[in-house]
gemmi code that builds the backbone of each chain (N, CA, C; Angstrom):
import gemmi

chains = {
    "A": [
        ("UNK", (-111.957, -4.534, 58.109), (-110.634, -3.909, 58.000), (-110.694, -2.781, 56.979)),
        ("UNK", (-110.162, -1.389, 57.467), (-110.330, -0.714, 56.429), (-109.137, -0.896, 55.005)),
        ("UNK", (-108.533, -1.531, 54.832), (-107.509, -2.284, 53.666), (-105.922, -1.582, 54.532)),
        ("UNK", (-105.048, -1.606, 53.338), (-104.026, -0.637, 53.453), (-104.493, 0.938, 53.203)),
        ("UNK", (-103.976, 1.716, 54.208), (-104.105, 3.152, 53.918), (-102.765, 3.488, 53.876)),
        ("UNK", (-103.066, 4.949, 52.894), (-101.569, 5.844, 52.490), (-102.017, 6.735, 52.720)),
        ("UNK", (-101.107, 7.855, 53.285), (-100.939, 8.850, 53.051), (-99.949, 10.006, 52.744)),
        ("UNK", (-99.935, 11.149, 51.909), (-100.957, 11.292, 51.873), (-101.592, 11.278, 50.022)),
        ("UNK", (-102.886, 11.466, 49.731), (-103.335, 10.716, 48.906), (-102.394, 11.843, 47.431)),
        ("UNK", (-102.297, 12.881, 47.466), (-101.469, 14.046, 46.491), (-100.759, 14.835, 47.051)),
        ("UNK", (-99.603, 14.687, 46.671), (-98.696, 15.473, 47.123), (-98.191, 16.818, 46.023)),
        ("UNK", (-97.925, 17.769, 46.499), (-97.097, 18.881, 45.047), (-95.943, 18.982, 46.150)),
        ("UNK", (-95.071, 19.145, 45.778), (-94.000, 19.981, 46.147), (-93.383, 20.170, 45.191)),
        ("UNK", (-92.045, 21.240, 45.702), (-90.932, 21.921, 44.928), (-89.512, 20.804, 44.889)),
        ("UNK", (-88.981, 20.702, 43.688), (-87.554, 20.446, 43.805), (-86.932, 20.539, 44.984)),
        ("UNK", (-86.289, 19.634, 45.383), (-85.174, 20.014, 46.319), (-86.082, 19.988, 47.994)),
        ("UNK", (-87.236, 19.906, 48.258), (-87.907, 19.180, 49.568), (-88.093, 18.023, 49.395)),
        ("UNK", (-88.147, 17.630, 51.402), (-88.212, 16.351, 51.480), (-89.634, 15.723, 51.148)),
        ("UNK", (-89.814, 14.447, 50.795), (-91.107, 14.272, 50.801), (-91.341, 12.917, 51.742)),
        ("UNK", (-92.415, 12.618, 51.946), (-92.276, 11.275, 53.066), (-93.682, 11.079, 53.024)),
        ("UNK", (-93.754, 9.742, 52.658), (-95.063, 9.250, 52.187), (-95.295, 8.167, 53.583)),
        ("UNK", (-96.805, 7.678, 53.749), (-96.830, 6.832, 54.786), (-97.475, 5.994, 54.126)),
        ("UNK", (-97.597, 4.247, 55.308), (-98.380, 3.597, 54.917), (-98.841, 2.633, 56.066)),
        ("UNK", (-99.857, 2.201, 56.246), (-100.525, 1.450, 57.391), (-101.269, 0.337, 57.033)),
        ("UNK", (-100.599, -1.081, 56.735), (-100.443, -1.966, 56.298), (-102.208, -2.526, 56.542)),
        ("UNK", (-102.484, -3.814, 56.290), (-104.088, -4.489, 57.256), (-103.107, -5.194, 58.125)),
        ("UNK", (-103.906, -5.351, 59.283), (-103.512, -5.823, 60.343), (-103.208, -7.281, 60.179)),
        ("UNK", (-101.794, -7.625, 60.501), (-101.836, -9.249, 60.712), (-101.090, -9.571, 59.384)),
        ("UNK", (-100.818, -8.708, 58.516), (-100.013, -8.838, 57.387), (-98.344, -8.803, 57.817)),
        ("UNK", (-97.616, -9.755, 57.122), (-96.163, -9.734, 57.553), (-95.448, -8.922, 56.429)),
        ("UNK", (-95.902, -9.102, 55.195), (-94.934, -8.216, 53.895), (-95.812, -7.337, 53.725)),
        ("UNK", (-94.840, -5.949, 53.339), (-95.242, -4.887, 52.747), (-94.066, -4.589, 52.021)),
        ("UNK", (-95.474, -3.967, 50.708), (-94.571, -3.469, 49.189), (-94.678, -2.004, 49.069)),
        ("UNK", (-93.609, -1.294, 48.435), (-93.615, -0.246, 48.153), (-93.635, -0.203, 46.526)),
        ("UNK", (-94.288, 0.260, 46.168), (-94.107, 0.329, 44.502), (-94.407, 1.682, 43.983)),
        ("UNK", (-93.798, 2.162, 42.714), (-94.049, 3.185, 42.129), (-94.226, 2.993, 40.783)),
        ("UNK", (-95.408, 3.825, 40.536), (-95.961, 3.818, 38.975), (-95.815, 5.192, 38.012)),
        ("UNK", (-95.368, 4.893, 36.897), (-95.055, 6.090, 36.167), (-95.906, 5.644, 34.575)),
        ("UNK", (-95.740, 6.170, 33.661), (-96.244, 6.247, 32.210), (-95.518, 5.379, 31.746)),
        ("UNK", (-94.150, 6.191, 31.764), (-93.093, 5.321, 30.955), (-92.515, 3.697, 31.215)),
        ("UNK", (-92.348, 3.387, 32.159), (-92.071, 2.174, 33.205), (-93.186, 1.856, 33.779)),
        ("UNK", (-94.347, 2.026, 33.673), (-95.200, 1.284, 34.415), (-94.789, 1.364, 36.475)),
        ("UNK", (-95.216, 0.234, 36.472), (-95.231, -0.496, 37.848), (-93.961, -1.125, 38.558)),
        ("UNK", (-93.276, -0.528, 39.059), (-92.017, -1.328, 39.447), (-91.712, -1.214, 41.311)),
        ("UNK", (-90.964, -2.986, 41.725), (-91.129, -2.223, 42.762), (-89.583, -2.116, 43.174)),
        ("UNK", (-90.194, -1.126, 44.742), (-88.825, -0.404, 45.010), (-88.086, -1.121, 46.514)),
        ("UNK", (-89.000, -1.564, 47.042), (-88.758, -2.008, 48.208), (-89.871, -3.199, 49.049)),
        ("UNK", (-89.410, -4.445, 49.601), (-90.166, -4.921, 50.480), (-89.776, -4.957, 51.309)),
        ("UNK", (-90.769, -5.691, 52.659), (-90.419, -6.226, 53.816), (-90.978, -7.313, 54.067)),
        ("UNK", (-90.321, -7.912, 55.333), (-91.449, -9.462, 55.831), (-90.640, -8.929, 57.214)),
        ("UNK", (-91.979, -9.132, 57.623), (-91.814, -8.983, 59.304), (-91.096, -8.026, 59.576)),
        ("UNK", (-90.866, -6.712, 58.691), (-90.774, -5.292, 59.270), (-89.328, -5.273, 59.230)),
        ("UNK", (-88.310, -6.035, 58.569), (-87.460, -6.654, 57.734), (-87.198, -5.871, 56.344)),
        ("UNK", (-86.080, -5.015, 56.176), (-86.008, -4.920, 54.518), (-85.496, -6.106, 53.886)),
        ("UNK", (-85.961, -6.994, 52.500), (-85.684, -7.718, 52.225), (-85.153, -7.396, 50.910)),
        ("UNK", (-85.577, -7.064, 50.316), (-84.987, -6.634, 48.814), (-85.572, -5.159, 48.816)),
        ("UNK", (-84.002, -4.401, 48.348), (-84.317, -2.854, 48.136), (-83.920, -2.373, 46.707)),
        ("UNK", (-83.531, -3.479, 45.870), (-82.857, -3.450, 44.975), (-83.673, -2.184, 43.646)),
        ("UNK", (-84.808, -1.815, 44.186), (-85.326, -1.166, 43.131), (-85.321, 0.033, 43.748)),
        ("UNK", (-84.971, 0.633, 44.714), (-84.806, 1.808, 45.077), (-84.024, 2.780, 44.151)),
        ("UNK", (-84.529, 3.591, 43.299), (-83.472, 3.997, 42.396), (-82.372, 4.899, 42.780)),
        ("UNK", (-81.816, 5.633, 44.472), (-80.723, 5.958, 44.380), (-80.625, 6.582, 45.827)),
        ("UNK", (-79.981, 6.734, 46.401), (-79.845, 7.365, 47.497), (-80.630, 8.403, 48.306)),
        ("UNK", (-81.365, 8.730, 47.316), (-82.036, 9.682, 47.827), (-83.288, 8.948, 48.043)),
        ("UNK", (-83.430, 8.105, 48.159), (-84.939, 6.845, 48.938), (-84.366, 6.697, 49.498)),
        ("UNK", (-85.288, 6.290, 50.378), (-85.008, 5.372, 52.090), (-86.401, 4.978, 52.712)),
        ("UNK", (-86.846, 3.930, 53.176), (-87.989, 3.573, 53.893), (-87.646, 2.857, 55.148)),
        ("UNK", (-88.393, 2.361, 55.780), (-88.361, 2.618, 57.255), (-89.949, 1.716, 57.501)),
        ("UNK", (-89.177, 0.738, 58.431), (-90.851, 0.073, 58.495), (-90.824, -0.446, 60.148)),
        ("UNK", (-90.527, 0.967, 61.319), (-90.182, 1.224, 62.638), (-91.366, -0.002, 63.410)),
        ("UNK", (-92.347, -0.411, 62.917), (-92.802, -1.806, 63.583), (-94.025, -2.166, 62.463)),
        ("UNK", (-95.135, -3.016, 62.286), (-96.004, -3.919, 61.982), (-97.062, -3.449, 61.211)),
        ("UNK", (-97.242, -2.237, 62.051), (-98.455, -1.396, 61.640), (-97.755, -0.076, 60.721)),
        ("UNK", (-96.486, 0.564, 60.445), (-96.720, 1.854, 59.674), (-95.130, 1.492, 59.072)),
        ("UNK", (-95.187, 1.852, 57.530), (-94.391, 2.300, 56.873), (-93.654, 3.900, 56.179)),
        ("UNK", (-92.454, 4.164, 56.056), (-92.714, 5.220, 55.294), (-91.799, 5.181, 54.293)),
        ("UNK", (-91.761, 6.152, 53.267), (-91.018, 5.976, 52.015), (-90.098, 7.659, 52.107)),
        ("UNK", (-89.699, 7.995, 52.126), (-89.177, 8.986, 52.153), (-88.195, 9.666, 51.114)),
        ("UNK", (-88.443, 10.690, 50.126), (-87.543, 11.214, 49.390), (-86.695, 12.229, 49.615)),
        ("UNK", (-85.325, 12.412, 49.710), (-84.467, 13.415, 50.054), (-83.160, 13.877, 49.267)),
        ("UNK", (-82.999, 14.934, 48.661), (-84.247, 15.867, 47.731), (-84.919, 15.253, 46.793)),
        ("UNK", (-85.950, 15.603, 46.795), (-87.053, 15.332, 45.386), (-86.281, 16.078, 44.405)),
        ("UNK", (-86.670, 15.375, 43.005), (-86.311, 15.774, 41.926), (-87.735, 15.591, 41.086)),
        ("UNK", (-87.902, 16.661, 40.092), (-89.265, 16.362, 39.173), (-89.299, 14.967, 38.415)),
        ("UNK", (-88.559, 14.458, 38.180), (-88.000, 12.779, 37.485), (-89.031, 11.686, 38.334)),
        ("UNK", (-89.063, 12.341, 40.196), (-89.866, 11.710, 40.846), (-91.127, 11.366, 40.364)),
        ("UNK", (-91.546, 12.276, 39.897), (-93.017, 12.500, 39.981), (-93.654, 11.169, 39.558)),
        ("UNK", (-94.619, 10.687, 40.217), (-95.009, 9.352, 40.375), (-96.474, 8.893, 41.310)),
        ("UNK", (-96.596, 8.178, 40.930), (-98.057, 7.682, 41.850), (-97.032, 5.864, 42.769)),
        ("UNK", (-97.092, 6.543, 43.782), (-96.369, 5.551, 44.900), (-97.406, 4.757, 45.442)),
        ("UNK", (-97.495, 3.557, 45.127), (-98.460, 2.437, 45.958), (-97.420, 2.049, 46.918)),
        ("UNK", (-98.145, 1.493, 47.983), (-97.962, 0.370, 49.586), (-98.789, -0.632, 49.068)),
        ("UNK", (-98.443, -1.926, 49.042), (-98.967, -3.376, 49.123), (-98.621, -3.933, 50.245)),
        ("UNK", (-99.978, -4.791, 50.850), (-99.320, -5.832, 52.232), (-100.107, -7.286, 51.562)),
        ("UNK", (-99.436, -8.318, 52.091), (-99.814, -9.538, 52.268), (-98.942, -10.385, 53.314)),
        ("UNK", (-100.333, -11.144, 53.368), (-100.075, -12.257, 54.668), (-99.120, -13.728, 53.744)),
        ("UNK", (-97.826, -13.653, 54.231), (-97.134, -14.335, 53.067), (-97.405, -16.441, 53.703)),
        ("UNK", (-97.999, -16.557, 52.514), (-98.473, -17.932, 52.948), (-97.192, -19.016, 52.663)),
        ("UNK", (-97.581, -20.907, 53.128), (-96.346, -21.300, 53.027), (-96.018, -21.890, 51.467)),
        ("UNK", (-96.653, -21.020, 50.465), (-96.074, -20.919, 49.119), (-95.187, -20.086, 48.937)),
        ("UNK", (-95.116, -19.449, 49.636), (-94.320, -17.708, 49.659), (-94.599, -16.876, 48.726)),
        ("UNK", (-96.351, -16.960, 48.009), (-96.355, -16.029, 46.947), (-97.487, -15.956, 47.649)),
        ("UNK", (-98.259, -14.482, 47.916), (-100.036, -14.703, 48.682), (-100.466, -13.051, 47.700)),
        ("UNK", (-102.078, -13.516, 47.774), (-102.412, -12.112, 47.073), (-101.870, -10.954, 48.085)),
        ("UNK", (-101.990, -9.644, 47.012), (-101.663, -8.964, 47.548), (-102.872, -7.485, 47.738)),
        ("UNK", (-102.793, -7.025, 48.838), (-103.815, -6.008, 48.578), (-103.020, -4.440, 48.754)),
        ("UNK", (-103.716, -3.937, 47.811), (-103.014, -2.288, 47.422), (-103.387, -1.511, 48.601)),
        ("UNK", (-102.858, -0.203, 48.444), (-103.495, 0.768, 48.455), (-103.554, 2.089, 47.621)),
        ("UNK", (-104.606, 3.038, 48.088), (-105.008, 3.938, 47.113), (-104.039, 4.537, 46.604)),
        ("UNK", (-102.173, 4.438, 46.860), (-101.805, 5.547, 46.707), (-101.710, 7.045, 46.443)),
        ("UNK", (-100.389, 7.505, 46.271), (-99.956, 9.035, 46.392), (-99.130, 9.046, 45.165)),
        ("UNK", (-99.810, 10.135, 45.198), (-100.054, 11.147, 43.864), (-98.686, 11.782, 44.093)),
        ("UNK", (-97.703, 11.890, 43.580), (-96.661, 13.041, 43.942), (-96.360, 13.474, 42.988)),
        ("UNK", (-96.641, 14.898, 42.929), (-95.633, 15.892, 41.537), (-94.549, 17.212, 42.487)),
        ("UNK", (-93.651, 16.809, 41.542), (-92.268, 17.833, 41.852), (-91.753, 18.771, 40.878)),
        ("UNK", (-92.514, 19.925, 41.344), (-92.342, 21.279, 40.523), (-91.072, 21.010, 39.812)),
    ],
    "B": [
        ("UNK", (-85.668, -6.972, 25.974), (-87.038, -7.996, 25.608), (-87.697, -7.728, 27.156)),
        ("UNK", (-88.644, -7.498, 27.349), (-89.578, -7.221, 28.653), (-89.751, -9.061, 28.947)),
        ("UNK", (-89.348, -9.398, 30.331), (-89.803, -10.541, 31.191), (-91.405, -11.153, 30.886)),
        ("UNK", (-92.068, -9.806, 31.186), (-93.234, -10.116, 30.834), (-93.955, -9.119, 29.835)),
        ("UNK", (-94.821, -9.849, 28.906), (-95.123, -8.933, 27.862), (-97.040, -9.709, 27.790)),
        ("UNK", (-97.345, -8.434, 27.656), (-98.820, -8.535, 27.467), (-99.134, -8.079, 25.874)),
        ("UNK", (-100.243, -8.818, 25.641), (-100.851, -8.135, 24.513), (-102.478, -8.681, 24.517)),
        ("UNK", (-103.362, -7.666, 23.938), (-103.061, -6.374, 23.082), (-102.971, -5.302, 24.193)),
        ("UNK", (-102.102, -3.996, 24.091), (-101.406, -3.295, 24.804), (-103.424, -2.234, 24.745)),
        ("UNK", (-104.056, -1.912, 24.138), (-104.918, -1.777, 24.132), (-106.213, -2.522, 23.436)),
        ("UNK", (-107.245, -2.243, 23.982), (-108.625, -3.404, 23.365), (-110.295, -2.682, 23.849)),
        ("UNK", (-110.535, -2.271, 22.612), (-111.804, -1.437, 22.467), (-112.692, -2.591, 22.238)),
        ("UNK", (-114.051, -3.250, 22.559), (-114.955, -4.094, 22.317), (-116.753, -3.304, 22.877)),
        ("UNK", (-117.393, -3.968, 22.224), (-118.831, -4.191, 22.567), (-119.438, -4.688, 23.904)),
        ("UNK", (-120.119, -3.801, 24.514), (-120.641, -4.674, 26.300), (-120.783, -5.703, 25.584)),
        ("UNK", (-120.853, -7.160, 26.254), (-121.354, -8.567, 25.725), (-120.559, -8.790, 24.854)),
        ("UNK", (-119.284, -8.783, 24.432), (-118.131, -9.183, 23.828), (-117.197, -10.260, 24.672)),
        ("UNK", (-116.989, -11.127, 24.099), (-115.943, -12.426, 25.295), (-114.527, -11.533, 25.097)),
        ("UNK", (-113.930, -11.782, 25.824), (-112.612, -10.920, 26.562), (-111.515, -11.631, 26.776)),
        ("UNK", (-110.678, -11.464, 25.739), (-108.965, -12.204, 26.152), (-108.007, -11.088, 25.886)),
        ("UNK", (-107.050, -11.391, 27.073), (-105.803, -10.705, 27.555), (-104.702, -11.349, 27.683)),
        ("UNK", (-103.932, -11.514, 26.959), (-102.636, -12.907, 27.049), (-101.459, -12.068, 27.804)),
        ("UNK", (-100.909, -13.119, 28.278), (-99.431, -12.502, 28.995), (-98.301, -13.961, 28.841)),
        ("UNK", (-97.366, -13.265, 28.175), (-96.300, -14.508, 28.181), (-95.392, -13.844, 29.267)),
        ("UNK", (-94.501, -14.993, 29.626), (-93.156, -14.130, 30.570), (-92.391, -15.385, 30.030)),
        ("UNK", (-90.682, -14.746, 30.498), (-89.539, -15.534, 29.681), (-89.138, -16.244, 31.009)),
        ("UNK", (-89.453, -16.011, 31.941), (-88.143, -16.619, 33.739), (-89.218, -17.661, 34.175)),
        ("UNK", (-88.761, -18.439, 35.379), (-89.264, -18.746, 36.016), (-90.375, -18.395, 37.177)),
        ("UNK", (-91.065, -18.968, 37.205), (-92.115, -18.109, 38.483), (-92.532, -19.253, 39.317)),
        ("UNK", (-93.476, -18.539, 40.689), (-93.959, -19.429, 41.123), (-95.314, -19.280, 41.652)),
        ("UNK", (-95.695, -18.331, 40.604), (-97.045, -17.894, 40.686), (-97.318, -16.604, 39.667)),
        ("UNK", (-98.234, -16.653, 38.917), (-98.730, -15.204, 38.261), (-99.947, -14.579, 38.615)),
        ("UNK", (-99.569, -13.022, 38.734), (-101.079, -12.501, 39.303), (-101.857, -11.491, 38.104)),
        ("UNK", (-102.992, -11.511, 38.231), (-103.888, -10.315, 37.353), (-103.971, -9.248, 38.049)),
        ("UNK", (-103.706, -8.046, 37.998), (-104.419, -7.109, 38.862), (-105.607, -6.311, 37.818)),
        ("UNK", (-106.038, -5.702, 38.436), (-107.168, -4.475, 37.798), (-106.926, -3.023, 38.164)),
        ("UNK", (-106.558, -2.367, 37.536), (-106.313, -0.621, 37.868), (-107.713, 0.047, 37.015)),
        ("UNK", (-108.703, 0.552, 38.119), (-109.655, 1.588, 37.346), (-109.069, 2.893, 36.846)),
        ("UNK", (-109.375, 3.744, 36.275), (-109.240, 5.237, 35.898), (-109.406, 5.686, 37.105)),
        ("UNK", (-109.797, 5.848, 38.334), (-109.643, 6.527, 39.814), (-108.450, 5.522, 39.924)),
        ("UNK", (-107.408, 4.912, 39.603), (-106.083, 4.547, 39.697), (-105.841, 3.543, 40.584)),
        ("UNK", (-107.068, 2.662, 41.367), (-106.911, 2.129, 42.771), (-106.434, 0.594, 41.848)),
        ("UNK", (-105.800, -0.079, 42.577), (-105.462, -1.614, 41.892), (-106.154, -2.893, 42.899)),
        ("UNK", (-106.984, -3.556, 42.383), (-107.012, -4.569, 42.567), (-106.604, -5.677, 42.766)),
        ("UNK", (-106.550, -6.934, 43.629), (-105.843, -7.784, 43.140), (-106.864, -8.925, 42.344)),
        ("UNK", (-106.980, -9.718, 41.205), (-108.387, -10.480, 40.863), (-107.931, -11.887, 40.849)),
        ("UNK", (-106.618, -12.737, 40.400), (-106.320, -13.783, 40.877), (-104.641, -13.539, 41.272)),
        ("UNK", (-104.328, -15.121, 41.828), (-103.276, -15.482, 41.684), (-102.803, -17.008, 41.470)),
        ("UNK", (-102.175, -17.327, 40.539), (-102.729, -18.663, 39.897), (-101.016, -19.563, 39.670)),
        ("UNK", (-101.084, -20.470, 39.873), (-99.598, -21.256, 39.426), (-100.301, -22.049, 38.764)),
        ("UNK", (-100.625, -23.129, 38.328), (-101.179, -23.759, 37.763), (-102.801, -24.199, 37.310)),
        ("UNK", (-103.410, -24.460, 35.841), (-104.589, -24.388, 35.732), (-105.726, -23.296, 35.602)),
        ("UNK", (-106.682, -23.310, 36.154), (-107.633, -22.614, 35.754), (-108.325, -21.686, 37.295)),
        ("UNK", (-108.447, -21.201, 36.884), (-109.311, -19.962, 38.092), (-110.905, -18.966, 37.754)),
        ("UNK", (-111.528, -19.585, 38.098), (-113.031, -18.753, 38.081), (-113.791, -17.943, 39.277)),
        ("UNK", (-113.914, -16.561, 38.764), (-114.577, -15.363, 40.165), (-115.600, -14.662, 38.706)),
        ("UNK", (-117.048, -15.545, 39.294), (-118.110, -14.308, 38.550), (-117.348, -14.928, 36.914)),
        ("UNK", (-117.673, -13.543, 36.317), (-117.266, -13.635, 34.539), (-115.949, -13.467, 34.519)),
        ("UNK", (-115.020, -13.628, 35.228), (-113.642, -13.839, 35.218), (-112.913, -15.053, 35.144)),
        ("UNK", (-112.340, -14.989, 34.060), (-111.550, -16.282, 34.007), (-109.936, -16.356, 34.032)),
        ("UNK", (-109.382, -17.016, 34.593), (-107.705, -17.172, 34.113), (-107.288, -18.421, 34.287)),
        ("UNK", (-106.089, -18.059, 33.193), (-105.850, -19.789, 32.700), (-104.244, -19.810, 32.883)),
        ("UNK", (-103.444, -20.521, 33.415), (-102.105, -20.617, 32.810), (-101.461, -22.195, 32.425)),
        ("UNK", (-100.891, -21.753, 31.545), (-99.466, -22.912, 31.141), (-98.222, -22.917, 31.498)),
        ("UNK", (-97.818, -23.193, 32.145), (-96.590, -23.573, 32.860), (-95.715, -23.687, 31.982)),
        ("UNK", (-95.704, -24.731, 31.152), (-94.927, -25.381, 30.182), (-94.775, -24.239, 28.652)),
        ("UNK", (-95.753, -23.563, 28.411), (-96.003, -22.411, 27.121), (-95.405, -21.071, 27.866)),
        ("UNK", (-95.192, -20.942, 29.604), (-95.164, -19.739, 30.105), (-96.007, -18.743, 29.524)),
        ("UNK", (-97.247, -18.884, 29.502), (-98.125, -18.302, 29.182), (-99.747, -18.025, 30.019)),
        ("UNK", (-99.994, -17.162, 30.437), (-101.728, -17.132, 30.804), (-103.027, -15.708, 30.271)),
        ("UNK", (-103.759, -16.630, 30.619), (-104.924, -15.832, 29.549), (-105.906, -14.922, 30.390)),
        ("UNK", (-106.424, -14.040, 30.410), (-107.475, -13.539, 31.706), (-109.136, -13.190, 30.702)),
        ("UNK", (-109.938, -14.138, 30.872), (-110.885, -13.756, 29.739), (-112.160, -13.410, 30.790)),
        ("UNK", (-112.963, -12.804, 29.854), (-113.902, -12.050, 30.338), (-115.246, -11.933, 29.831)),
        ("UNK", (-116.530, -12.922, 30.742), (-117.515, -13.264, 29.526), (-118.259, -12.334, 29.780)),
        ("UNK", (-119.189, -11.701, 29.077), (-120.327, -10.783, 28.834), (-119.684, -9.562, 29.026)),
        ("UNK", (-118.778, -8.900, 28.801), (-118.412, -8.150, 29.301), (-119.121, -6.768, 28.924)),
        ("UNK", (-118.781, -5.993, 30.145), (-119.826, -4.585, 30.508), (-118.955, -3.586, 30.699)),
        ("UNK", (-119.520, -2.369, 30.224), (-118.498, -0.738, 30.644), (-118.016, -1.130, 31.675)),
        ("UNK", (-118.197, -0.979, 32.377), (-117.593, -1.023, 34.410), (-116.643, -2.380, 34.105)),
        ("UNK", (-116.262, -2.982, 33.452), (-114.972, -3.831, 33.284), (-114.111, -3.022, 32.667)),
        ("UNK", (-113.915, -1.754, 31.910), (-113.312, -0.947, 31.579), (-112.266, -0.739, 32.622)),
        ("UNK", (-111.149, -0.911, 32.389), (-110.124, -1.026, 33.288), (-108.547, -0.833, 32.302)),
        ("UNK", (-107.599, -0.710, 33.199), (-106.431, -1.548, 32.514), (-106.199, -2.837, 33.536)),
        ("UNK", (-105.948, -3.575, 32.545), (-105.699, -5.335, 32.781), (-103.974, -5.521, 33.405)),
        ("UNK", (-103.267, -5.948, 34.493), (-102.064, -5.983, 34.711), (-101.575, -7.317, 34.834)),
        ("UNK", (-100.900, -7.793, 34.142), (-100.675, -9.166, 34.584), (-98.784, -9.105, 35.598)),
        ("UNK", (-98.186, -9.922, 36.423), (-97.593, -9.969, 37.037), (-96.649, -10.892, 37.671)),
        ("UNK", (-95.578, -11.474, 37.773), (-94.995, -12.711, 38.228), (-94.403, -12.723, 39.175)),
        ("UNK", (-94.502, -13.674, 39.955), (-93.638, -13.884, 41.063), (-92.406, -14.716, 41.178)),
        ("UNK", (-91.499, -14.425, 40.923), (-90.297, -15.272, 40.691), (-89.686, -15.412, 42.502)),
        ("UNK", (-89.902, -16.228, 42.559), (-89.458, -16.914, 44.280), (-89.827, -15.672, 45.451)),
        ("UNK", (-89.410, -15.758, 46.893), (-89.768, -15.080, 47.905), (-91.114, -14.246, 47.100)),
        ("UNK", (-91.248, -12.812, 46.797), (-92.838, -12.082, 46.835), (-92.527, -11.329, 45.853)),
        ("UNK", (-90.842, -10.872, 45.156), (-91.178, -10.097, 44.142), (-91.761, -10.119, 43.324)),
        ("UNK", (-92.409, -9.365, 42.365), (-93.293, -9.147, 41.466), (-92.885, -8.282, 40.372)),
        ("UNK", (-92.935, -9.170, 39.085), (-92.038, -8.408, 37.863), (-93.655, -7.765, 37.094)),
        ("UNK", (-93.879, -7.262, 36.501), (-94.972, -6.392, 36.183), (-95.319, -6.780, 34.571)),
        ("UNK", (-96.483, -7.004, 33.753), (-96.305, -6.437, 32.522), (-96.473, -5.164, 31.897)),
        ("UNK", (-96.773, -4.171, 31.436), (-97.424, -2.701, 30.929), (-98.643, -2.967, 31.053)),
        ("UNK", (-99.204, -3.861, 31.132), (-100.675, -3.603, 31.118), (-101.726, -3.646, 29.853)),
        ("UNK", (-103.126, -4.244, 30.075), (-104.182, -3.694, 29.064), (-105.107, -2.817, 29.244)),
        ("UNK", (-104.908, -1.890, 28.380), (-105.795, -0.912, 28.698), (-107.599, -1.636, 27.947)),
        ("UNK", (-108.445, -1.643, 28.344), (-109.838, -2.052, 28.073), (-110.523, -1.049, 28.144)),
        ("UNK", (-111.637, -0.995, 26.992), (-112.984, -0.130, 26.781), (-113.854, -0.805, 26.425)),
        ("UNK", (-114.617, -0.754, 27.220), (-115.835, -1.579, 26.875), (-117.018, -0.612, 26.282)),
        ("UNK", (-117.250, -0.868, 25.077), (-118.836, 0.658, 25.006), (-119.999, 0.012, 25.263)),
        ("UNK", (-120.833, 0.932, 25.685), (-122.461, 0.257, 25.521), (-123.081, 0.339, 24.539)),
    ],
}
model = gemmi.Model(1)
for chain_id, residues in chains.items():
    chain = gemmi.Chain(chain_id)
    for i, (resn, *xyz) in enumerate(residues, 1):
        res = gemmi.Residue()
        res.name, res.seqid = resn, gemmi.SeqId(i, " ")
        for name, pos in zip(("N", "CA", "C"), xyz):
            atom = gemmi.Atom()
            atom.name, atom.element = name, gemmi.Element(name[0])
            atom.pos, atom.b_iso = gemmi.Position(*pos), 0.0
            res.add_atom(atom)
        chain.add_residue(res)
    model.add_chain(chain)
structure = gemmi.Structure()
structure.add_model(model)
structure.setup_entities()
């Protein structure tokens, strides 16, 4: 399996474009995580799913996110408008959620995003 | 007060130095994880542990339930363990509350 892939791996844009990140879970995984990492806050996350399901979005910080997980295999994260505040390294996590309901989780490489 | 708090927030040692990374958290969980982030930024996952002890290679982790506390130690340790250390909780369904992390240097 090649793991979770993202794309894409750096992003630049300007203030005020959209940005829309992807993600393509390992196969056979039911949850996927969206998380974003910064300096100041670390690691926090913004959004999951189970079974392609939003389940908790509670960390989405504001209207201008939205993700979208249209079937099994691809996610996306989408910002509308970017603001430089964004700027962030966005991980995708999937795991196969076992009947503990906590299972490892495997990353991916994430995206790099800076907003002029 | 951070949920979960790691220390030491950084840790410079000798290759072949034994290796501890503590993480307390204040909530309930029902599982804690270690991750590993290299400097190329990719994260690992290295355990995930609710109770007791866990061994992979020179990796160790330990938790207490009852202290809300676990340890991630590291024997012989070598440059290429140079990492930051993440510890992590799972409080019911899959969320995951985070600590800041240890940053590690290992010299030769």
């Amino acid at each position: 399996d090649a793991g979770v892939i993202q794309s894409p791996r750096h992003e630049v844009t300007e203030m005020g474009q959209e940005v829309t990140l992807r993600c393509k879970p390992i196969s056979g995984h039911n949850s996927l995580f969206w998380y974003r990492q910064t300096m100041m806050r670390g690691l926090e996350l913004l959004i999951y799913f189970n079974n392609n399901v939003p389940i908790d979005d509670s960390g989405m910080p504001e209207d201008r996110f939205s993700a979208k997980m249209p079937n099994a295999s691809f996610s996306t994260l989408k910002i509308q408008p970017s603001e430089p505040r964004d700027s962030a390294v966005y991980f995708c996590a999937s795991s196969d959620r076992g009947s503990t309901g906590a299972n490892v989780l495997t990353f991916g490489a994430g995206s790099r995003l800076t907003v002029l | 007060k951070n949920e979960v708090e790691q220390s030491p927030q950084n840790l410079t040692a000798q290759e072949g130095e034994f290796i501890t990374i503590n993480c307390s958290y204040s909530v309930g969980i029902s599982a804690l994880h270690w991750l590993q982030q290299h400097p190329g930024g990719g994260i690992v996952s290295l355990f995930m542990l609710s109770s007791g002890k866990k061994k992979h290679g020179r990796l160790i982790a330990t938790i207490n339930i009852q202290e809300k506390h676990s340890s991630l130690h590291i024997t012989a340790s070598h440059p290429r363990d140079s990492a930051v250390y993440i510890c992590a909780v799972s409080q019911g369904a899959q969320k995951l509350v985070f600590g800041q992390g240890t940053r590690l240097t290992i010299n030769p």
